[in-house]
N, C-alpha and C positions, 0 to 999 in steps of 0.2 A: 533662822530663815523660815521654817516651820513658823512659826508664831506668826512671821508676819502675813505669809501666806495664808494662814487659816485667817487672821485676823480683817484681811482683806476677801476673803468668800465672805464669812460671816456679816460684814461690813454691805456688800454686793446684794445678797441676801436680804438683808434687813433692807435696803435701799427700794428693791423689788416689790418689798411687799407694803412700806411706806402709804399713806392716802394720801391721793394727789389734792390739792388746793384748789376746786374751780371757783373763779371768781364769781360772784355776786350776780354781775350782769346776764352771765353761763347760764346757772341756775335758774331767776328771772324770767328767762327765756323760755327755756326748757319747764319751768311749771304753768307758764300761759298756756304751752303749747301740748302740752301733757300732762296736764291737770289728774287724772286718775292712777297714775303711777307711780305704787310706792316703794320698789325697790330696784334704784339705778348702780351700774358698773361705770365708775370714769374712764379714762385714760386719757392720754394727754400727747398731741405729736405738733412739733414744730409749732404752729399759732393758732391750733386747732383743738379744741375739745370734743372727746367722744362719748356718748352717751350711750349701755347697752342695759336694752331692757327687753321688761314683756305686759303686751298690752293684750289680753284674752285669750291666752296662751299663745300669743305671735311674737317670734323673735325681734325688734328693730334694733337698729343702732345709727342715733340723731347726730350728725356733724354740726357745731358751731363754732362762732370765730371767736378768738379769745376776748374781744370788745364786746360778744352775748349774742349778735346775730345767726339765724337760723340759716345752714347753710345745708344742709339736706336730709333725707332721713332712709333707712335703706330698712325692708321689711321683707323678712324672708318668707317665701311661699314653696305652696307644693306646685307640680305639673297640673295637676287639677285646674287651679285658678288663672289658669291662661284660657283667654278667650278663643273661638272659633278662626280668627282671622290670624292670630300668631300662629297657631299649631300649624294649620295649614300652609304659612307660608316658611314655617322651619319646616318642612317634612317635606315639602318640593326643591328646597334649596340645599338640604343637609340629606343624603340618602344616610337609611338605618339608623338613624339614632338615639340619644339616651339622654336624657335628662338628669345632669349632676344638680345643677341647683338655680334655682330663680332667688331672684330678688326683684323687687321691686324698686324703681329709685324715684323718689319723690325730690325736685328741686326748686328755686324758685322760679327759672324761667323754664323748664320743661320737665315731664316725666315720663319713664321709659321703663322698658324690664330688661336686667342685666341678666342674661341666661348662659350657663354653661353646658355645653353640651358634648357628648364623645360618641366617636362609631367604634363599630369591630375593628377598625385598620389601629386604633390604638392614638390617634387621633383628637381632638380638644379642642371646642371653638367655643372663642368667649365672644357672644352677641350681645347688641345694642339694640333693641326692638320696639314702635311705637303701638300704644293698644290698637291702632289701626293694622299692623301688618307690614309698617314699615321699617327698613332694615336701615338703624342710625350706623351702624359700624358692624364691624365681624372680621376680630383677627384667628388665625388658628394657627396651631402650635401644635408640634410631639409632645407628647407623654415626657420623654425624658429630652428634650429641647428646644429651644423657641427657634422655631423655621420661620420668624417674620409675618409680617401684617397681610392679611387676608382681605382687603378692602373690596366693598362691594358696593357698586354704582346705581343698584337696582333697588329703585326705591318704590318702585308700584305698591300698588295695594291689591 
């Protein structure tokens, strides 16, 4: 029983660290579109290909569709690189807070900054934000459980 057990991690194991296969078309795609970089992380989920790189020391990680279409691309930033019109309008709508992590999301029909953010209550809201100032989404959540969607109707600028 030992043997097969082990035989079965090791097996798991090996599987884990296997290179994924992306097709032709993936790749393709992914070199029009990021022509200057030369060393990509695959991963692969459901009919999706994921692509994590770094383009001038910026983290991204490009989605496409297993057929080779470019399906988004997500660019991690600091608090710094948020314009005048988001800060100001997270910091009237969110009292005290903290900036865990921006991202930028690039898609084809819109793009937007995925930001997280926490106060001292211990508290966590994940926002949807346009470079304008406008709030696409905002659910928040406990620390240690999801209290449900936070949805906000206030879209001014």
């Amino acid at each position: 029983m030992k043997k097969i057990t082990f035989l079965a991690l090791a097996l798991n194991g090996f599987l884990a660290f296997a290179q994924i296969i992306v097709p032709t078309e993936v790749k393709t795609t992914f070199n029009q579109k990021f022509n200057s970089v030369e060393q990509v992380e695959w991963s692969k989920s459901d009919n999706t290909y994921q692509a994590d790189f770094e383009i001038k020391e910026t983290y991204k990680i490009a989605t496409f569709s297993s057929k080779g279409p470019w399906i988004e691309t997500k660019t991690m930033l600091e608090e710094a690189n948020l314009n005048k019109n988001i800060k100001e309008k997270l910091s009237s709508k969110f009292e005290g807070i903290e900036y865990e992590s921006v991202e930028l999301v690039e898609a084809l029909k819109e793009s937007f900054y995925q930001i997280t953010l926490s106060n001292s209550e211990g508290e966590r809201f994940l926002v949807q934000i346009t470079e304008s100032g406008s709030i696409l989404s905002s659910t928040a959540e406990d620390e240690e459980e999801d209290n449900g969607d936070y949805n906000d109707d206030d879209n001014d600028q």
